[in-house]
C-alpha positions as CSV (number, residue, x, y, z in Angstrom):
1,X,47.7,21.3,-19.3
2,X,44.5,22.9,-18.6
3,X,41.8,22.1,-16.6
4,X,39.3,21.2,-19.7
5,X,41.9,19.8,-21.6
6,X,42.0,17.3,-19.3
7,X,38.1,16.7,-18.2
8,X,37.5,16.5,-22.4
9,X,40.4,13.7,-22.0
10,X,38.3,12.2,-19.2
11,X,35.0,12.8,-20.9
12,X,37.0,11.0,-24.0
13,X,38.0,7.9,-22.4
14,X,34.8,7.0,-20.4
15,X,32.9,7.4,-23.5
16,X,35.6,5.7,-25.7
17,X,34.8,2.7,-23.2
18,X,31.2,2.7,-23.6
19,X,31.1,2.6,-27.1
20,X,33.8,0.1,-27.1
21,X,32.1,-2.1,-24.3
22,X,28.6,-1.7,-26.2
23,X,30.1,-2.8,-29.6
24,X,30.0,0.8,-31.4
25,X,33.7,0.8,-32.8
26,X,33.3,3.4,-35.5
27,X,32.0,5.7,-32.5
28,X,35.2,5.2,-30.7
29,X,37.4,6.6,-34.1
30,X,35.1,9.8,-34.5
31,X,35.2,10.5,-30.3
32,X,39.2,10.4,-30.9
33,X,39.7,12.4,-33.7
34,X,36.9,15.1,-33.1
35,X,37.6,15.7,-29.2
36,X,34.6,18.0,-28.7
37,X,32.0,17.2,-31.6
38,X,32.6,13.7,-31.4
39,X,32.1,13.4,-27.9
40,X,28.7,15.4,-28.0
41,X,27.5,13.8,-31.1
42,X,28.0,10.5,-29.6
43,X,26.5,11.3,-26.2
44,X,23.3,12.9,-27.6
45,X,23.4,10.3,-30.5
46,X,23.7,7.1,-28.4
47,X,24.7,7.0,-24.8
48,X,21.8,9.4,-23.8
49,X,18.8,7.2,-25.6
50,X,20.1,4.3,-23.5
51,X,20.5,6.1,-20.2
52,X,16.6,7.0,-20.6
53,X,15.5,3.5,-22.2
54,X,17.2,1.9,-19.2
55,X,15.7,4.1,-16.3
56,X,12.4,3.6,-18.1
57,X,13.1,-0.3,-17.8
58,X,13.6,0.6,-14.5
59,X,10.4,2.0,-13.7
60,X,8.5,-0.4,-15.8
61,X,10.2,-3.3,-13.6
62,X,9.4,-1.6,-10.4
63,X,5.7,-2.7,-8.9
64,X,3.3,-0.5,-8.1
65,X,2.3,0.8,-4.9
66,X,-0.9,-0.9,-4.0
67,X,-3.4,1.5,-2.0
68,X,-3.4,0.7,1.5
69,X,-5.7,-0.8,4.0
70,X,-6.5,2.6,5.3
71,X,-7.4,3.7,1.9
72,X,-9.6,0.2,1.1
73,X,-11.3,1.1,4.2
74,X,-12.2,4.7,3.1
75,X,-13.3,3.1,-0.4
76,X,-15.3,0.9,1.1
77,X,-17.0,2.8,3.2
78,X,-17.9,5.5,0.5
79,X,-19.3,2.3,-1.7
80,X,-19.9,-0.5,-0.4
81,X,-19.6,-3.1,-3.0
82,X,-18.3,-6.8,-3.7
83,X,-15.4,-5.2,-5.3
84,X,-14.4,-3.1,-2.6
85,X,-15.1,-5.6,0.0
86,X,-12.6,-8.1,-2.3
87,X,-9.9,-5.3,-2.7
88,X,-9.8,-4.9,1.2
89,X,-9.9,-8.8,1.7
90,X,-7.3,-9.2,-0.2
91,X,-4.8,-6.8,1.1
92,X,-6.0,-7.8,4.7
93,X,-4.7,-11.2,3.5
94,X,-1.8,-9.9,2.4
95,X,-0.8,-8.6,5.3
96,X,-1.2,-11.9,7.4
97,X,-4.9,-10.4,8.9
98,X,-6.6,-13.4,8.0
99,X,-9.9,-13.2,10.4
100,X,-10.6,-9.4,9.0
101,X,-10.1,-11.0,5.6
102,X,-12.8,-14.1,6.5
103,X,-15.1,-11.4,7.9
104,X,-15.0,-9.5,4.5
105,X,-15.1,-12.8,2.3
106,X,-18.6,-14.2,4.3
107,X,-20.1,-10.4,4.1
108,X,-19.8,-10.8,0.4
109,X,-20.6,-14.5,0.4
110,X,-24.5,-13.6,-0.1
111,X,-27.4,-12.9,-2.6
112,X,-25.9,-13.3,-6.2
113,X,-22.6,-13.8,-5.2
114,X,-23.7,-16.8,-2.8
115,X,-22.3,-19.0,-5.1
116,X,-18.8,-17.3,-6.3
117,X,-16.4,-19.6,-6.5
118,X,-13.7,-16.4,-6.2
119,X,-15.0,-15.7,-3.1
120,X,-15.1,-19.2,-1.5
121,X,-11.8,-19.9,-2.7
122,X,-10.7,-16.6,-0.9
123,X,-12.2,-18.4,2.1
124,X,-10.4,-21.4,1.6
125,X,-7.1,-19.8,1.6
126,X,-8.0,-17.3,4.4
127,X,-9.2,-20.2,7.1
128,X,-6.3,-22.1,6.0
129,X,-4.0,-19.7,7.1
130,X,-5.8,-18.6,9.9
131,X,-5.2,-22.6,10.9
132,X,-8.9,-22.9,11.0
133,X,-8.7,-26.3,9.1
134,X,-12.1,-27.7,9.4
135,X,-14.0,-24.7,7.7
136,X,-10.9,-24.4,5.3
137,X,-12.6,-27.8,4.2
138,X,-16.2,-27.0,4.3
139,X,-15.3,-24.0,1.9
140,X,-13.6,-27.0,-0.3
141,X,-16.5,-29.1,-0.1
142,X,-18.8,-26.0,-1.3
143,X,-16.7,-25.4,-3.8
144,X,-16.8,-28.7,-5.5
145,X,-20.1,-28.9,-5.3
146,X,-20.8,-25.9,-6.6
147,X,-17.9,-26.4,-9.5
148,X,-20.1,-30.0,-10.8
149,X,-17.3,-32.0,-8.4
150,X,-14.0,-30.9,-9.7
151,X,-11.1,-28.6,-7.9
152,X,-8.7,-26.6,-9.8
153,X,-4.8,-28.1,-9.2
154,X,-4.5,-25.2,-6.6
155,X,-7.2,-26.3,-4.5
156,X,-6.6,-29.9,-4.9
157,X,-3.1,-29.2,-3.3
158,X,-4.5,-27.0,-0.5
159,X,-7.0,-30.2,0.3
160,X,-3.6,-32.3,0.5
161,X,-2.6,-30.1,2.7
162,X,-5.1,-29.7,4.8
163,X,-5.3,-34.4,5.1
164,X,-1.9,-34.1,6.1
């Protein structure tokens, strides 16, 4: 038997399996009884579209790459904004750099944004971790008083946490 009667055989089978597997019986009739045709029509037709649509399901599911410290850095020091200074804070925090992320937080903590409650929650969370516990619970303090005496459910647990 040839060589190519026997990789169309191959090609055959595999692709008799995926339809059948994938619940296309009427492909797997046409694969069988047109060798060539049927296996091309039914690769271009339908195993091809799902190849794609699942590698781009793939890429959709994969995260993307967050810049990098080194490249927050750079941003921030070509504009130096409370954006900026939030992007690097938070990938400083990230990264278990809590102090550099408290430094950032404070810096930002000032004029309009004296009172953001994004901020000094981003403090909250950053002096907690850096074990810091007392100003972890000034920040909470400041925060309910600035929020007319209420915590969100996040903050309320991190104040359990912190009487513990």
């Amino acid at each position: 038997m040839p060589v190519m009667g026997v990789v169309e055989i191959l090609i055959q089978i595999y692709l008799g399996v995926h339809a059948g597997k994938s619940g296309r019986y009427g492909w797997i009739f046409i694969i069988l009884f047109f060798p060539v045709i049927g296996s091309l029509i039914y690769f271009f037709v339908e195993y091809l579209p799902e190849i794609q649509m699942k590698r781009n399901i793939i890429k959709a599911k994969k995260p993307k790459k967050l810049p990098g410290i080194n490249e927050l850095k750079r941003q921030l020091e070509l504009t130096d904004n409370v954006n900026n200074r939030l992007a690097l804070a938070r990938a400083y925090f990230q990264t278990g750099q809590f102090e550099a992320s408290i430094e950032l937080l404070k810096e930002s903590l000032k004029g309009v944004y004296a009172r953001d409650l994004h901020i000094i929650e981003g403090l909250c969370y950053s002096y907690f971790h850096n074990n810091d516990h007392a100003n972890a619970m000034t920040f909470i303090h400041k925060y309910r008083t600035i929020n007319n005496g209420t915590l969100p459910e996040n903050l309320q647990n991190l104040q359990e946490k912190l009487r513990e």
